[in-house]
Each structure stands twice: as structure tokens, then as C-alpha cells.
C-alpha positions, 0 to 999 in steps of 0.5 A: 376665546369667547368660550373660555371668558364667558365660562370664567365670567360665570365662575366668577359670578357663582362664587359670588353668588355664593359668597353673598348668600354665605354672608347673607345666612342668619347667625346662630347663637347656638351651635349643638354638637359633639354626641349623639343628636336624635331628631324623633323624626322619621326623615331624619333620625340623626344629625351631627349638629343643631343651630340655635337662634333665639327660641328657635331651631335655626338649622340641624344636619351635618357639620358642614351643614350647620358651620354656615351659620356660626359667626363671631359671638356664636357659642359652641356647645360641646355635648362632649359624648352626650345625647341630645334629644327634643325636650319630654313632654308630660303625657300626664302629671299634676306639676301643682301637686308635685309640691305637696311632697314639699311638705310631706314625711317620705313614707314611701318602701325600699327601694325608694323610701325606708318604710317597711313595716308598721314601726317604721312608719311611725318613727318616720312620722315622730322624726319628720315632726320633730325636725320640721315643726316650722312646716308642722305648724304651717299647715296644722298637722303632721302630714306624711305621703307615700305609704302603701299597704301592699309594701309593708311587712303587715300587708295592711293599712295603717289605722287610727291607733298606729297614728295615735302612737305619733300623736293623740294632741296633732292631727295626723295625717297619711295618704296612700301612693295612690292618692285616693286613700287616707289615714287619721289618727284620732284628732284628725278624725275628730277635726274632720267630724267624723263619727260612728254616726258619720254615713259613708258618702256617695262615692267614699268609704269610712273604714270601721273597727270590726265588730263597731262603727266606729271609724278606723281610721281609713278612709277611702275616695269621697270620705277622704277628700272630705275630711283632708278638705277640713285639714288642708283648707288654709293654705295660702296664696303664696304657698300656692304659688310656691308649690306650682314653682317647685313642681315645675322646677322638678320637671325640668330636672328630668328632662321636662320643658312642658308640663302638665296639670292634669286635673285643676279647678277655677281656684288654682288656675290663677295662681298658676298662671301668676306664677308663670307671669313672675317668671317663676316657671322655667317649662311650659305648663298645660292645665286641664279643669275639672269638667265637673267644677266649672265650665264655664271657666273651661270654655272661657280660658281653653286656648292653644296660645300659651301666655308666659308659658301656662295656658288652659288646655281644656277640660278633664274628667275622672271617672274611677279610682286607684287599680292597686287600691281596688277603687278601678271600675272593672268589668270583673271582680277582682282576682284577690281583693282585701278581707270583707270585700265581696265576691263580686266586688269590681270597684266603683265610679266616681261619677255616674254614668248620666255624668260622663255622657253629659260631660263628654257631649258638652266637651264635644259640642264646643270643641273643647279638648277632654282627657278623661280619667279611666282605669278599669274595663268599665270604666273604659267601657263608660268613655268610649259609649260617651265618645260614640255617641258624642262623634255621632251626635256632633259635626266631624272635629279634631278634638283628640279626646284622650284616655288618661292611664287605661290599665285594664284595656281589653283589646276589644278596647283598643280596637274601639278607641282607634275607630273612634280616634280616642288618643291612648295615654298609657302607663306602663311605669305603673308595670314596675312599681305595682306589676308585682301586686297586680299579677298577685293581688287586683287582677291575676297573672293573666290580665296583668300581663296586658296592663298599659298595653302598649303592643296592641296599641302598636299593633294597630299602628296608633301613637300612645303617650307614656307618663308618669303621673307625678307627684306621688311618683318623682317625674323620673323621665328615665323610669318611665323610658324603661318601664316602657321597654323592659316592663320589669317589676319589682321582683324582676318578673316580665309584665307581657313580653308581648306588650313591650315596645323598641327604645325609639318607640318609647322615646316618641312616647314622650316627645313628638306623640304627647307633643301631637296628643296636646296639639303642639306637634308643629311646635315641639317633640321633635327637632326641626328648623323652626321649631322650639329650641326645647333639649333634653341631654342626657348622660348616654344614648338609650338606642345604644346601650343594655335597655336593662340599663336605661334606667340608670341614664341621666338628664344632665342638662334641659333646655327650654327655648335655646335657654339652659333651665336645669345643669346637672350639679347646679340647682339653677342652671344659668336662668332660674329668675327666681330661686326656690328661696323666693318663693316666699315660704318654707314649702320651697326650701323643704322641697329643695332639701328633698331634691338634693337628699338621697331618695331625690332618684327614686320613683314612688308609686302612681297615684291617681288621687292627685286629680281630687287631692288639689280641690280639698287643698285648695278650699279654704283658699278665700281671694280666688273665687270660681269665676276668676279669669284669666 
């Protein structure tokens, strides 16, 4: 009898017990379920349901797992079939420069622009001009972006001439998909000072007219920063302003809940991170400064703390150029360069090699994260001779030094970069919108079968991180993913099979490794209690459908820190602070005609220029000075 009552008195007890700590579970605001959830983490792949509380991942796992924590004024939130995942992370892009297409003619080829030919870019450039003479007298020029060579039916550059056609009274201005190109028409190289008697620069090309040297029109690398320095030096601090909201606005359309400026200066950082004080940027944006502009202000501001969601990441470094514009530093000539090019010729660095060591060792000997800029073999070759003898030179960090892009890997180099523990930011994207020109044009069928080489990276067991290199490229989160798995090309050729990698890989490749590759692993890139509430849900399951069709897949909604940022269908989602209006001038209204218009899914080209473009913007910029703080 005394049995029995005491093993009542403990069932008694252990419902209570039970009862109390039911009631004493934290209450979720949020309670995700209803499609696919996966978690990017290993441990647990999948779950039925995510609680949210605040910022933060209360608790994921089974429904009955997640049903303990939803209480009265808890929201469920049905994904009705969806697929939700952690948030992207930007590997690299440039979320300022992303804007510039706010105040750009779209010159950009089938399939995602209409300019194919010589007279298609200039009707493109007369139309723009005369339906955006607000923007036009703005910045003082007629301005187009996106062109490229290799697309248009001539198989050439555009030239003085062509652009005088548009307009011998404005200045007229394009730049290259590649961003490391430009053409002027007459005006404009005549505002810019340049000359038959104008030498070309260190690190720059003035085009000529054959038989003279008279410029042409097109200018490559240095000579081009320069003279759109003398254009584009008045911007604004409020344009400034609005083209880091929009940029960033861009992001979270596809999926994005951090960002990244791959490559600002001392000027800009303030701007940036006002904009994000105002609220006005909805993701995280992580910034890298020019290693060669000031480093002083990098080893003042560099932090691992976001403030209102911006922070200065560190220090970057560009070495070389554009692969597809023969400006990547190889250790080759190139398979078929342009007419009057050299047999020998195999690009050019845009710093020298005594620049490199010095930049790396400074970074290493204070701690300081670098990514570094690097295309072509030699260039390649360059950074991992600068990291060696860095490592060597230096007490054992965690520093995770990283390779930006790396298209022309040997795998020799590949084998180098994981001894000495350089993290690979590969750009496989690239594979589809250039393979074509690659195999054909800059490196031959062989060594464009190894471009953005991810298999040898995976080979090893290393992690990579894929990008897309925005903004010349919309930031199409989707087009990335498939690019990674499939890396079609445009013809619909196969870039290296033997290169591809699985859905679920490519899916790390832009969640928990770039989350690992900017230190904020234990914080995003994957689902887990604790960690952010950053989601990106899109419209079908990649691991489950035709990877030939994951390109087609839609971010229908992301959000930021249990926060919904972006709704497929509502420009602002539920918390945009600030609309695009606000932004105070006509850079953001243009920019969200472009998003709404019907080349907003379309991915232009890569480019690399925008790691030099936004100093020559910027210059004329007269309150922010190089020794402002943060």
C-alpha cells in the first residue's frame, strides 16, 4: 500500500514538474512552419519548425518540438509549401556601387538588356537622355553602364565617334560590364584633358585612332578612373547616401540579410555608416577599405561589432583587372587577345609587387582581415608569395586572409592556398555570363574548363564562398546558385563538369561558409537556437527540383532579425523605415523604376571595376575628409 501511494506521490510530482516548466518556456513571436526548413547545418539538415523570439532563433526541430513555446500572441507563420532557409550572405559585392545603375542607361545584351549591335546602343543612350533629363543634368552627362564588346554584333568597343552620334554638346559617357573600361565621346574627353599629347598612365591605356595619337575614345584602367574622376567628382552627400540605401535595398530583394562593400575608402565609410544610423539600411553591411587609401582609418575603425548593422570588416587590396577585358594578370599570354595586342601580352597588375608584400605584411602585423582582389594566375602567384611570407614573418592568427574571384587558379594554387589557409571566394556566376568568351577568346577550351574551381577547392575538403560581384551583375541570389551547380554558359556548353558541385554545397557556399569567411559563423549562415533570425524563403526547394531549373526559383520573402525586410509583391515588406522617396533625390526613384521594370530579373555581367569606380565618384565629395572616424 505504501508502494502504491508513493509511486502516485511521484507521478504527481513529475506532472507537475512538468507542468511548471511548460509554463515557465520562453514564448515565441514567431513560429515558422508549414514547408521545407533547411538548417545548413550538418546535425540537423532539416526541421518541421523554427521559433522565433526577438532577433533571435528561440528554438527549431519538430512540431511538437516547437508547440511548447507558442503562447497567445504568437504569430504562425504558414510557409504554405515554401522553402526557408538561413539568410545569403554576400561573399563579395559592392552594396554603394550597386546604386550606380540608379542613374545609368541599361546598356547591357540579350538576355538581359536590348543592346546588340553599335545602333542599338546609341538609340538606347538618345532614349535614356531624353527621358531622364532630370538625372542627366544631375550628374552633368549622359552616363550608360553595362555595355560589352564581346556581346555586340561588331565584336568591338564603341568609340569616340559612335558617342558623338548621341551627343557632340553633353558629355557622354559608358562603362564596360567589366568596370575597368570606358568610352568618351568628344566632350567628355575633352572635360577630362585628354589629348594627343596625354601620356598613358601607370597602370592605364588611352586607346588611339589608327595611324594617330589621337585618343579613340577608349580607355582602359588608370586612364579611365582618371577622367570619370573629372565627371563624376560632384556628387553629393545625399546621393551618397541614397545609393548605399538602394544598393542595399537590392540586396534584400534576393535573399541578402548581409551585405558587403567589397572595396570603400576613408570618404564613403561615413556616409555609409549615417545611412544605417537613420535606419535607412534594412541588412547588415560589412565594408573593406582600400589597403591602399588609408590605413590608418582601417586600423582605427576595423571591428567585428556591427553598429546599427554597418561595421568596417577590414582592409582590401586589388592586385589585377577584368579577365573577359584581358586586364587579369596571368601567367600566360592570352589564347586570343584583341587586334594589336602581343603575343606575349598576359595583362597587367595594378599595383606592384613591392605594394602587395607591403600591404599583406601591414595587414598581418595588426591582425587586420585583408581580401584581396586576384584574377589571373600571376596575380594569384603575387598574394600567396606575400601571404607566405607574412605567415612566416608573424605570430600564428586567425586572420582568414581571402582570395576575391581567383578565376584563373592553378591547382597547384589551390593546393597552396589551403597550407597556408587563405579562404577561397570563388566566382563561378562568372561561368555563365563570360564562360562562352573564355573558352573562345581569353584563355582557350582548356583552362576555361577550370575557371572559379570549385571541385579542386572541394577536392581538399576546403569551404569557398560563391558571389556575384554586384552591381554591374543584379545580386540574383538564384543565378549565383545555378551557376555553382550547373555552370552552364550561355550557349548552353558545360564550363568543367569536373568542376560542378551538389545544390546543398552551393547553398553553404552562401550561407554558413561566407558567414565563416566574415567571422560571423556563430551569428548567421545557418539555423540554430540563438542564433539571428535571418531567412530567406524561397518559392520551391533547390535540393528537389531539375538543378537545370534552380535559376527559375524566387525569393519571395527575407527576413532580417525575425523582421520581414522584403515581400514578393510589396516594395517595402512590413518595415522598410524609410521609402526609396525619402532618400532625398532622384537616384532612388530611378533605381525603383529599374527594379519594378522588366529586366529587374536579369543578371548583367561580373565586373571588377567597381573596386576603383567608387574612389573616382567620390572625389569631389568636399565635407568628408580621409581622417573622418567613425
Amino acid at each position: 500500500m505504501k508502494l502504491i501511494t508513493a509511486c502516485r506521490l511521484a507521478t504527481l510530482l513529475g506532472v507537475f514538474s512538468l507542468a511548471h516548466a511548460a509554463s515557465a518556456a520562453p514564448i515565441a513571436d514567431q513560429i515558422w512552419s508549414g514547408g521545407p526548413i533547411l538548417t545548413m547545418d550538418d546535425t540537423q539538415p532539416r526541421v518541421e519548425a523554427v521559433a522565433v523570439q526577438g532577433k533571435n532563433i528561440l528554438a527549431l526541430g519538430s512540431m511538437q518540438d516547437v508547440e511548447q513555446y507558442k503562447g497567445p500572441e504568437t504569430q504562425l507563420r504558414d510557409l504554405a509549401g515554401r522553402t526557408l532557409l538561413p539568410g545569403f550572405v554576400d561573399a563579395h559585392g559592392h552594396a554603394f556601387m550597386i546604386g550606380l545603375q540608379a542613374i545609368s542607361a541599361n546598356l547591357l545584351s540579350a538576355p538581359d538588356g536590348k543592346v546588340n549591335d553599335m545602333a542599338s546602343l546609341k538609340a538606347t543612350l538618345k532614349a535614356w537622355s531624353d527621358e531622364h533629363a532630370a538625372v542627366q543634368e544631375q550628374v552633368g552627362m549622359i552616363l550608360g553602364f553595362g555595355y560589352d564588346n564581346a556581346q555586340l554584333a561588331e565584336q568591338q568597343h564603341p568609340t569616340r565617334e559612335d558617342l558623338d552620334a548621341v551627343s557632340t554638346d553633353v558629355p557622354v559617357l559608358i562603362i564596360h560590364q567589366s568596370g575597368h573600361i570606358g568610352v568618351m565621346n568628344s566632350k567628355a574627353l575633352e572635360a577630362a584633358g585628354f589629348t594627343e599629347h596625354t601620356p598613358n598612365p601607370e597602370g592605364g591605356i588611352i586607346r588611339r585612332l589608327q595611324g594617330s595619337q589621337q585618343p579613340n575614345g577608349v580607355l582602359e584602367e588608370a586612364a579611365f578612373f582618371t577622367a570619370l574622376a573629372k565627371q563624376f567628382g560632384h556628387m553629393t552627400e545625399s546621393q551618397a547616401e541614397g545609393l548605399f540605401e538602394a544598393g542595399s535595398k537590392l540586396l534584400s530583394q534576393y535573399g541578402y540579410t548581409t551585405g558587403q562593400e567589397g572595396r570603400a575608402t576613408s570618404t564613403i565609410v561615413p556616409f555609409m555608416k549615417s545611412a544605417a544610423a537613420a535606419g535607412r539600411i534594412p541588412i547588415d553591411v560589412v565594408a573593406y577599405v582600400d589597403v591602399m587609401q588609408d590605413r590608418d582609418f582601417i586600423a582605427k575603425n576595423a571591428s567585428q561589432t556591427y553598429v546599427d548593422g554597418f561595421r568596417v570588416g577590414g582592409a582590401k587590396l586589388t592586385i589585377d583587372g577584368s579577365p573577359q577585358g584581358f586586364t587579369a594578370y596571368r601567367d600566360r599570354p592570352y589564347y586570343a587577345p584583341p587586334e594589336g595586342y602581343r603575343a606575349d601580352y598576359h595583362g597587367y597588375t595594378a599595383v606592384t609587387p613591392d605594394q602587395v608584400f607591403d600591404a599583406i605584411d601591414w595587414a598581418f602585423e595588426n591582425n587586420t582581415q585583408i581580401i584581396t582582389h586576384a584574377n589571373g594566375e600571376a596575380a594569384s602567384d603575387l598574394l600567396l608569395a606575400a601571404i607566405k611570407t607574412a605567415k612566416a614573418s608573424h605570430p600564428p592568427k586567425d586572420r582568414r586572409a581571402v582570395l576575391i574571384h581567383g578565376q584563373f587558379l592553378r591547382k597547384d594554387q589551390v593546393a597552396t592556398m589551403d597550407e597556408l589557409d587563405v579562404f577561397p571566394s570563388l566566382f563561378p556566376m562568372h561561368t555563365f555570363y563570360w564562360g562562352d568568351w573564355h573558352r573562345d577568346r581569353t584563355v582557350g577550351p582548356e583552362d576555361a574548363d577550370n575557371i572559379s574551381p570549385t571541385g579542386w577547392v572541394r577536392e581538399r575538403g576546403m569551404k569557398f564562398s560563391s558571389h556575384h560581384d554586384a552591381p554591374v551583375a543584379f545580386p540574383d541570389s538564384m543565378r549565383v546558385l545555378s551557376a555553382t551547380v550547373t555552370r552552364r554558359t550561355r550557349s548552353g556548353d558545360i564550363l568543367g563538369p569536373h568542376q560542378r558541385v551538389d545544390v546543398n554545397t552551393a547553398l553553404k557556399a552562401m550561407t554558413i561558409w561566407p558567414a565563416y569567411q566574415h567571422f560571423e559563423e556563430g551569428q548567421k549562415g545557418s539555423l540554430a537556437p540563438s542564433k539571428l533570425a535571418d531567412f530567406v524563403i524561397l518559392s520551391e526547394d533547390p535540393t528537389a527540383i531539375d538543378p537545370e531549373a534552380l535559376h527559375q526559383v524566387e525569393v519571395t520573402e527575407t527576413v532580417k532579425g525575425g523582421k520581414t525586410i522584403y515581400r514578393q509583391g510589396d516594395e517595402n515588406g512590413e518595415a522598410s523605415p524609410a521609402s526609396t522617396a525619402a532618400a532625398g533625390d532622384v537616384l532612388g526613384r530611378v533605381l525603383s523604376n529599374w527594379q519594378r521594370s522588366d529586366e529587374r530579373n536579369g543578371v548583367e555581367g561580373h565586373r571588377h571595376g567597381p573596386d576603383l569606380l567608387m574612389p573616382a565618384m567620390l572625389q569631389g565629395l568636399k565635407s568628408a575628409q580621409s581622417d573622418a572616424t567613425l
